[in-house]
C-alpha positions in Angstrom: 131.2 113.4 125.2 131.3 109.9 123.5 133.9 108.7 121.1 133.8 105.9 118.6 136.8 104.1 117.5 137.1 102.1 114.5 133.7 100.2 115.1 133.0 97.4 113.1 130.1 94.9 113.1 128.6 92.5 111.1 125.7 89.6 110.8 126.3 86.6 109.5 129.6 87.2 107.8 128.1 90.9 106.1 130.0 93.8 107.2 127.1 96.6 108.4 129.5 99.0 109.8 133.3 99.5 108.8 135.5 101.1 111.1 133.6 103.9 112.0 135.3 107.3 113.7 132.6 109.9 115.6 132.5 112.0 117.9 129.4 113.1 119.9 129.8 116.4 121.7 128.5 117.1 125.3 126.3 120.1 125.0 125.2 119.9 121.6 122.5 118.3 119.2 124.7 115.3 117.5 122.4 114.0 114.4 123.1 111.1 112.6 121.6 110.6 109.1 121.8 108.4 106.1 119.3 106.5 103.7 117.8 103.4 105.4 119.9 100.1 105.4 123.0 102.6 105.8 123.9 101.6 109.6 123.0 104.4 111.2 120.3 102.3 113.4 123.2 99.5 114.3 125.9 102.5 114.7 123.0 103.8 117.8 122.2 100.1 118.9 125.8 99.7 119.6 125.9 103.0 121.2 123.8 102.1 123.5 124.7 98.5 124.1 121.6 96.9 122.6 124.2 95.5 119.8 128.4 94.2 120.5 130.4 95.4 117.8 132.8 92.8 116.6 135.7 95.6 117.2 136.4 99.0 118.0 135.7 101.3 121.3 132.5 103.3 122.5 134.2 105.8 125.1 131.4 107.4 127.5 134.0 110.9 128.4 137.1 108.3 128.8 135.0 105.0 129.4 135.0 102.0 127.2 131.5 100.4 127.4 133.0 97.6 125.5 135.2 97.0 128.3 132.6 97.3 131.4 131.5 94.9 133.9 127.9 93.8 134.0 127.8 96.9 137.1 129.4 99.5 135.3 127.3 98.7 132.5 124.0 99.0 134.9 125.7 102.1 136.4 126.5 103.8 133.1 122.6 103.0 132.1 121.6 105.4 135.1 123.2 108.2 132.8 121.8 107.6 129.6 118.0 109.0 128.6 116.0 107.2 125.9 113.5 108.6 123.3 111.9 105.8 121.4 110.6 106.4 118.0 106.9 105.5 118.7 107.0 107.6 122.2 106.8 104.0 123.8 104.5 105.2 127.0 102.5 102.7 129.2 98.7 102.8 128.0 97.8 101.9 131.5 99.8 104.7 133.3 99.3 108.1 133.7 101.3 110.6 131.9 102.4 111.4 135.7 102.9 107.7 136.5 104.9 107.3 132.7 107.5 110.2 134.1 107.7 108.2 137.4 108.6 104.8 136.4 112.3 105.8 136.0 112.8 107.4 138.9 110.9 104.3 141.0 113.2 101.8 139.3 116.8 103.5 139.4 116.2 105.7 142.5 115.9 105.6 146.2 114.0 108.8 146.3 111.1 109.1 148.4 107.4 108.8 147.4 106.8 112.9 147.5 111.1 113.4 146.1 109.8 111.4 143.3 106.5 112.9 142.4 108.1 116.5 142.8 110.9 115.3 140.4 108.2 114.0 137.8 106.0 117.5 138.0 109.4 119.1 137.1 109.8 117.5 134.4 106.5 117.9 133.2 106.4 121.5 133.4 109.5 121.8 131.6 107.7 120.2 128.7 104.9 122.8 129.2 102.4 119.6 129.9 101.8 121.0 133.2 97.9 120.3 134.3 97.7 117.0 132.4 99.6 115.0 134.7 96.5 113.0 135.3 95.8 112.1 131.4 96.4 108.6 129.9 98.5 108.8 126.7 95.2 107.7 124.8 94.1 111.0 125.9 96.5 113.4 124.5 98.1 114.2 120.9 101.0 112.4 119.3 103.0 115.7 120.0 102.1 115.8 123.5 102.7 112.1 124.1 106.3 112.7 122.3 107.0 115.3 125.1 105.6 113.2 128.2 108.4 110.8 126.4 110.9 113.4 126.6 110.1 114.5 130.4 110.5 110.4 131.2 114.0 110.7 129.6 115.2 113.7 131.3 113.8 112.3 134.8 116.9 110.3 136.0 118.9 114.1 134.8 121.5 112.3 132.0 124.3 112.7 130.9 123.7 111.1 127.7 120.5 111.3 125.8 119.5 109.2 123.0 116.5 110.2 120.5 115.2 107.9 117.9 113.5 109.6 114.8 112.2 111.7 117.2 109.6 113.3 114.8 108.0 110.3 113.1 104.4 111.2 112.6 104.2 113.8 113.9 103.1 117.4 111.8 105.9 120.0 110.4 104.9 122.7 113.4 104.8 119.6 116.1 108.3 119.0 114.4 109.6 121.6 115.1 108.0 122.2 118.5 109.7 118.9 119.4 112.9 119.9 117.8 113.9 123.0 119.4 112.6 121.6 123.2 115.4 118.8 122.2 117.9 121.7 121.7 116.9 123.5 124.3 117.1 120.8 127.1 120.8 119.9 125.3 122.0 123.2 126.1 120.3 123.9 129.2 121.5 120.8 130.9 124.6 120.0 129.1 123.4 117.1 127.6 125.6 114.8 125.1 122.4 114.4 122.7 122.5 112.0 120.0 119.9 112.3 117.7 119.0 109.6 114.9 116.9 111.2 111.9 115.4 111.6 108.4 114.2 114.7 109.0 115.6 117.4 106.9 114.4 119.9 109.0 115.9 118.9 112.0 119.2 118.5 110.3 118.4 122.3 108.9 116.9 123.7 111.8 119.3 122.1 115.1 121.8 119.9 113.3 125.2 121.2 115.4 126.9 118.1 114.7 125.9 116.0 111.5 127.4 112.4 110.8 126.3 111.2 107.6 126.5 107.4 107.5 126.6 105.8 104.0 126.4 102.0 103.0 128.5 101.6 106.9 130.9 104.3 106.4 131.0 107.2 107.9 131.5 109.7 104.7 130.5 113.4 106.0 130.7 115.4 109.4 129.8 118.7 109.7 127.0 121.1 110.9 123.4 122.6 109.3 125.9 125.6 107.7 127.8 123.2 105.6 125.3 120.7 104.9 124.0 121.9 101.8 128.1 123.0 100.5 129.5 119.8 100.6 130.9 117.8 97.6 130.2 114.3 98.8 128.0 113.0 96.0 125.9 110.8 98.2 125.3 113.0 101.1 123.7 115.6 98.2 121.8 112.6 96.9 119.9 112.0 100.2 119.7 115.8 101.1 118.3 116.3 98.1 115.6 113.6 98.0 114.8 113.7 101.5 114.1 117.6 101.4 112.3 117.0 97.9 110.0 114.3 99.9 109.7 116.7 103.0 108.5 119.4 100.5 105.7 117.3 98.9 104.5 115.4 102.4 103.8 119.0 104.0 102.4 120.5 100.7 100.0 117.4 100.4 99.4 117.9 104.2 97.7 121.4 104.0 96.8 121.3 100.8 95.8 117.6 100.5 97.0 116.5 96.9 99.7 117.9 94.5 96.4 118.0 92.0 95.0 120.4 93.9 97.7 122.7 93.2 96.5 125.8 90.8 
């Protein structure tokens, strides 16, 4: 579980985020969402120590990151997985050798403990048999899940997911989507996911935070999302699902004047 406490930070004398409260539940999909320039990017930043709030605590289950040493920092690093929004693979590696890297750089496994590890984690993205592709080679989707097998290498405790569907096709979405949930409750994961996507908010949101203009106006889960009476929160719902809508009826259809 991680906890935020009052978190503030700001740039250059503008407040981004003010005094935020969260909670981000081990064993569930945690989603934060909010219109762009809300926070939510500097709220996961922080989260992850890319960004020092000016105030506040980030507690990893009882352990202030704001508080750690330069080694319990490093150590606590071990424990966190990373999906970057744009897969981030190396072109030069194998999708095999992508799912490796973690485990050479953090691990004293050996050579063969390493490689098992990485086919593991491959097959539980159902990629098994392309282990020898470059990420040239393969879809978006599939590159997306070589990404999620390299965050779920080092087993964490903590995994982090950036607009984990961006570009990617409604079915691929969803593909992507429920593996997410399925890993978070098949390994207990504390998984924090940050998103525009309505139909990830719809289809795994367990825990929703809803950041707005750096405050943290809404929490709830996929069941209440659409019964709330926070005027903003309907506002982006609303808009987002509206823009959703018209992107995948453009999609298969290919222009709204196509419509009959």
């Amino acid at each position: 579980m991680i906890e935020v406490q009052n978190l503030t930070k700001s740039f250059d004398g503008r407040t981004v985020l003010h005094g935020i409260d969260a909670t981000f539940y081990e064993g569930k999909t945690n989603l934060i969402i909010g219109q762009s320039g809300s926070g939510k990017t500097v709220l996961v930043k922080s989260l992850v120590g890319l960004l020092t709030p000016d105030s506040g605590k980030i507690l990893f289950d009882g352990r202030n990151l704001l508080t750690m040493s330069s080694e319990e920092v490093k150590d606590l690093r071990k424990e966190i997985g990373m999906l970057f929004q744009g897969s981030a693979l190396f072109d030069s590696e194998t999708v095999l050798g992508n799912v490796e890297f973690p485990l050479k750089m953090f691990t004293r496994k050996s050579r063969e403990e390493i490689r098992e590890r990485a086919l593991f984690c491959l097959e539980r993205v159902n990629l098994k048999g392309a282990e020898k592709k470059f990420p040239a080679e393969i879809s978006g989707g599939m590159q997306k899940r070589v990404a999620i097998a390299r965050a779920i290498a080092l087993n964490p405790k903590y995994l982090f997911c950036d607009e984990p569907n961006s570009g990617l096709d409604p079915k691929t979405s969803i593909l992507i989507d429920e593996l997410l949930s399925d890993i978070t409750h098949e390994y207990n994961i504390t998984t924090v996911i940050n998103t525009h996507d309505m139909n990830s908010v719809l289809g795994i949101g367990e825990n929703i935070i809803f950041i707005n203009k750096g405050h943290r106006e809404w929490v709830g889960d996929m069941s209440q999302i659409y019964n709330t009476a926070n005027e903003a929160l309907n506002d982006f719902v609303f808009a987002t699902r509206l823009f959703q809508e018209v992107r995948e009826y453009v999609a298969e259809h290919g222009t709204i004047n196509d419509r009959k």
